[in-house]
N, CA and C of each residue as an Amber inpcrd file, in Angstrom:
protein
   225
  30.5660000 -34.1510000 -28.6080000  31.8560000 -33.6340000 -28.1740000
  32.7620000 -34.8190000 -27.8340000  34.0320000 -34.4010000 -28.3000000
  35.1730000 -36.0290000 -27.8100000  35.0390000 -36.0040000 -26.4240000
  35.2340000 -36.7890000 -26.0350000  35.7260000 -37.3010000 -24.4680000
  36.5520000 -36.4180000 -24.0760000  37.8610000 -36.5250000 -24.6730000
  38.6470000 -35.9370000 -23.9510000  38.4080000 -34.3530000 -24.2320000
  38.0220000 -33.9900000 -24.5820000  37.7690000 -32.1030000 -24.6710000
  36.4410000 -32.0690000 -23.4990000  35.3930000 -33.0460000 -23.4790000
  34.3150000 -33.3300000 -22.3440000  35.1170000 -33.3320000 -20.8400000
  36.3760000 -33.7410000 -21.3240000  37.0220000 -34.1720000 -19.7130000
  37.8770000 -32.7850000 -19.4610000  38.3550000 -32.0500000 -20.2490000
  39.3420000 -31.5030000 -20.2200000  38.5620000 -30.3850000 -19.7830000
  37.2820000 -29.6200000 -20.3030000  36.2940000 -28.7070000 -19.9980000
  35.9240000 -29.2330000 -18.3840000  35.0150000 -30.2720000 -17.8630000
  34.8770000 -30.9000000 -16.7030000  35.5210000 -30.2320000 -15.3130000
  36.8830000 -30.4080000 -15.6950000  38.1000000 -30.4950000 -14.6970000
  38.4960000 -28.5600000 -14.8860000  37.6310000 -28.1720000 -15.0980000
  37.5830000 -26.7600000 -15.6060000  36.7060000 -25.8930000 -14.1810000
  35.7650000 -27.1290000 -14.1640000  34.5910000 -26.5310000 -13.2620000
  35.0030000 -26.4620000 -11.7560000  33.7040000 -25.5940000 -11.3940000
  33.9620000 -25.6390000  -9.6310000  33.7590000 -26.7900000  -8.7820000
  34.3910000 -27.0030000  -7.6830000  34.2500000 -28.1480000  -7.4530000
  32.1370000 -28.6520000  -6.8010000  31.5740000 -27.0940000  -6.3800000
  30.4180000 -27.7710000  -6.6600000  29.6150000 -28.3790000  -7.8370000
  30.5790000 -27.9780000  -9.0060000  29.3440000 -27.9590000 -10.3230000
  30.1750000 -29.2760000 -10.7100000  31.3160000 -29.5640000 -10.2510000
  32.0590000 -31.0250000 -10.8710000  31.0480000 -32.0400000  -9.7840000
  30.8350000 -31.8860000  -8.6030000  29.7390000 -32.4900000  -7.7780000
  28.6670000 -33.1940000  -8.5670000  27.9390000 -32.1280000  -9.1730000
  26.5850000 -31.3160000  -9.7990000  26.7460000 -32.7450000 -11.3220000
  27.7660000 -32.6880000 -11.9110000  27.8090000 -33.0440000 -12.9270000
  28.0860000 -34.7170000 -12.6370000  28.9250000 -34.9760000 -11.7590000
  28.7950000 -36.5130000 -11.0600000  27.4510000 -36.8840000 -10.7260000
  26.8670000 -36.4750000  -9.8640000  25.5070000 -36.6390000  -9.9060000
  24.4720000 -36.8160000 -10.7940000  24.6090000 -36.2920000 -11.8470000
  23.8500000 -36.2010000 -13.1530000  23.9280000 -37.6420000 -13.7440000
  25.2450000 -37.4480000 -13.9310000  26.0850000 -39.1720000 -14.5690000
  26.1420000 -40.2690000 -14.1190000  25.8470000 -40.2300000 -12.2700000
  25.5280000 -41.0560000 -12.0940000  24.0230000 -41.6710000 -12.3260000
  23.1250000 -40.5910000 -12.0760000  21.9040000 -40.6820000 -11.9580000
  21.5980000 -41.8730000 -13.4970000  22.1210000 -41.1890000 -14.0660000
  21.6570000 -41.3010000 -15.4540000  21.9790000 -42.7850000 -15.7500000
  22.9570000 -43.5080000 -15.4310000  23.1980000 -44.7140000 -15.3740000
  22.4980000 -45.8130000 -15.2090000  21.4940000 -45.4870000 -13.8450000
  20.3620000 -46.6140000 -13.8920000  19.2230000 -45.6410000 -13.0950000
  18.4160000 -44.6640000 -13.1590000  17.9640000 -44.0890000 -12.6570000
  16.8660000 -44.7090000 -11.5730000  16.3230000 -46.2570000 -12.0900000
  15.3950000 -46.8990000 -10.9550000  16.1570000 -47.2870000  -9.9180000
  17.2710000 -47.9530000 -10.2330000  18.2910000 -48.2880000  -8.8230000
  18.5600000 -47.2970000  -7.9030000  19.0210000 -45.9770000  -8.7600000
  19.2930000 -44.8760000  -8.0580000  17.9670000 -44.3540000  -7.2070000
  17.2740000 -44.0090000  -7.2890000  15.8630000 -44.4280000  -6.2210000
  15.9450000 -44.8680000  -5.1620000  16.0810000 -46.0660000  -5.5710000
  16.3640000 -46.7610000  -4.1700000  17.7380000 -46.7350000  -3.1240000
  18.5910000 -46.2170000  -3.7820000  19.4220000 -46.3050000  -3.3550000
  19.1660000 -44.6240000  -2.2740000  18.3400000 -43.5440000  -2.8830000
  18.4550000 -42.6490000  -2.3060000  17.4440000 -42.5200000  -1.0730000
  16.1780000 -43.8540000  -1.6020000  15.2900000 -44.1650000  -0.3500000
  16.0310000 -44.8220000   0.6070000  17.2880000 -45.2540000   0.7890000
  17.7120000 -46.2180000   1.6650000  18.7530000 -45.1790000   2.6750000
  19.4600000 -44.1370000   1.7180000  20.3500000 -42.6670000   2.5600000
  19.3640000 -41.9090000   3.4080000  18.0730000 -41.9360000   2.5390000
  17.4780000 -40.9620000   3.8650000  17.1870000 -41.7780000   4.7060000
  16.5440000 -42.8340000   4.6280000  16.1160000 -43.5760000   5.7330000
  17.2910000 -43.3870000   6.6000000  18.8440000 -43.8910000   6.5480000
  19.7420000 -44.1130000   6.9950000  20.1650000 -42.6190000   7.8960000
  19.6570000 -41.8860000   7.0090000  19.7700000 -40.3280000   7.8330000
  19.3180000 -40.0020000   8.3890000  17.9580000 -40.1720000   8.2960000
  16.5900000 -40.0520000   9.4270000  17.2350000 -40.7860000  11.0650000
  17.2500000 -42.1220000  10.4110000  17.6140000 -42.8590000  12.0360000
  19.2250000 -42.0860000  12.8200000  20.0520000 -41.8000000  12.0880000
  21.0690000 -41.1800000  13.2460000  20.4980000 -39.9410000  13.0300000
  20.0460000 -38.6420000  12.5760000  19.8040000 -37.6270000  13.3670000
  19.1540000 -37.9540000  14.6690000  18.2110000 -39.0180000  14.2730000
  17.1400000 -39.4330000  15.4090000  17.7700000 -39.8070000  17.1030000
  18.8370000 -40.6890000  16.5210000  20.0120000 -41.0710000  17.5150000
  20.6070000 -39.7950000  18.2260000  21.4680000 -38.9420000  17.3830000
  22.1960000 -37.8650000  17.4210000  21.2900000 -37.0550000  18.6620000
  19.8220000 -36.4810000  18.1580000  19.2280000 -35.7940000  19.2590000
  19.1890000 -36.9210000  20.5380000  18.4390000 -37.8890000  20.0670000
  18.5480000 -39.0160000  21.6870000  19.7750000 -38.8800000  22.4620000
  20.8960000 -38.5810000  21.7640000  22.2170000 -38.4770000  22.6360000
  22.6320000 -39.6680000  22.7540000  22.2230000 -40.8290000  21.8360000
  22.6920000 -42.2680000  21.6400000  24.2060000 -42.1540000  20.7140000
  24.2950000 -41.2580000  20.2390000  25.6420000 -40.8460000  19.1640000
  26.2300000 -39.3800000  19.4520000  27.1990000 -39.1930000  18.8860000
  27.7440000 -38.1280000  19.0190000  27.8640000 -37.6860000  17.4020000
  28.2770000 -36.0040000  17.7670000  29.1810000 -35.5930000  16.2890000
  30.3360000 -35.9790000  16.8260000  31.3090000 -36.1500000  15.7650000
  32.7800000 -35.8730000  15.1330000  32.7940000 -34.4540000  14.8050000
  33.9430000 -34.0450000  14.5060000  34.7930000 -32.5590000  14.2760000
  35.2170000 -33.0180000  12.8580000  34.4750000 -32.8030000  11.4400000
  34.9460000 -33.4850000  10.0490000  36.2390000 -33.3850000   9.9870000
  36.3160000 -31.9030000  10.3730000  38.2550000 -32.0430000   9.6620000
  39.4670000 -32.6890000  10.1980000  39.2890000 -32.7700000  11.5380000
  40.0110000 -33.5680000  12.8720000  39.7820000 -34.7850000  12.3410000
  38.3250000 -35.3240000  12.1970000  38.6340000 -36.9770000  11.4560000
  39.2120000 -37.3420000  10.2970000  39.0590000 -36.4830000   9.6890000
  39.6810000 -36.2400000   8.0930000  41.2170000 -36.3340000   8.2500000
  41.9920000 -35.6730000   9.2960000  43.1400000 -35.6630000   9.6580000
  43.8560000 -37.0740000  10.4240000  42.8100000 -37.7550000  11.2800000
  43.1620000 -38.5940000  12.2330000  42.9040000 -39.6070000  11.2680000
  42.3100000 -39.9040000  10.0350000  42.1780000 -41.0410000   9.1210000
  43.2500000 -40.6990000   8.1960000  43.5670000 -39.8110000   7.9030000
  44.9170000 -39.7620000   7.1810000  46.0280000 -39.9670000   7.2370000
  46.1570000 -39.4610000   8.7100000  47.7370000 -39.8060000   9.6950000
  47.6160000 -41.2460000   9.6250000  46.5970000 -42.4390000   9.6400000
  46.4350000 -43.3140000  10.1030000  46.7450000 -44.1630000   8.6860000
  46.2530000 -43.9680000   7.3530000  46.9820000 -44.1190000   6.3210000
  48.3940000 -43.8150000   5.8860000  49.2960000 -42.7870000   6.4640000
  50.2240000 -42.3540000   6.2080000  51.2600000 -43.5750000   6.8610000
  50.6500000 -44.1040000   7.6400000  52.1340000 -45.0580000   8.6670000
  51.8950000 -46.2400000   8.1610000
């Protein structure tokens, strides 16, 4: 299939299955790197939930930060 009819279909999808399909493409790129790279997120996830319950961290409110990093780009 051309590219651009590949892209044009793509941008068609939902934004979970455009997710779904990034993922794929990336994977596919170097799949041993990608490994590691996904042994290194969980690890990285493991230790702040770990934090998070200790009460060493807090949550954020996503959309409030999402907002307060934007305003903060906007000026």
């Amino acid at each position: 299939m051309e590219s651009a009819l590949l892209a044009k279909a793509a941008l068609q999808l939902s934004p979970v299955e455009k997710a779904q399909m990034i993922d794929a493409l990336w994977q596919s790129l170097d799949p041993a790197e990608q490994k590691s790279i996904d042994r290194a997120w969980l690890a990285e996830s493991q230790d702040r939930l770990k934090a998070f319950r200790a009460g060493e961290i807090k949550a954020l409110n996503g959309e409030a930060t999402i907002r307060s990093i934007a305003a903060d780009l906007g000026k």
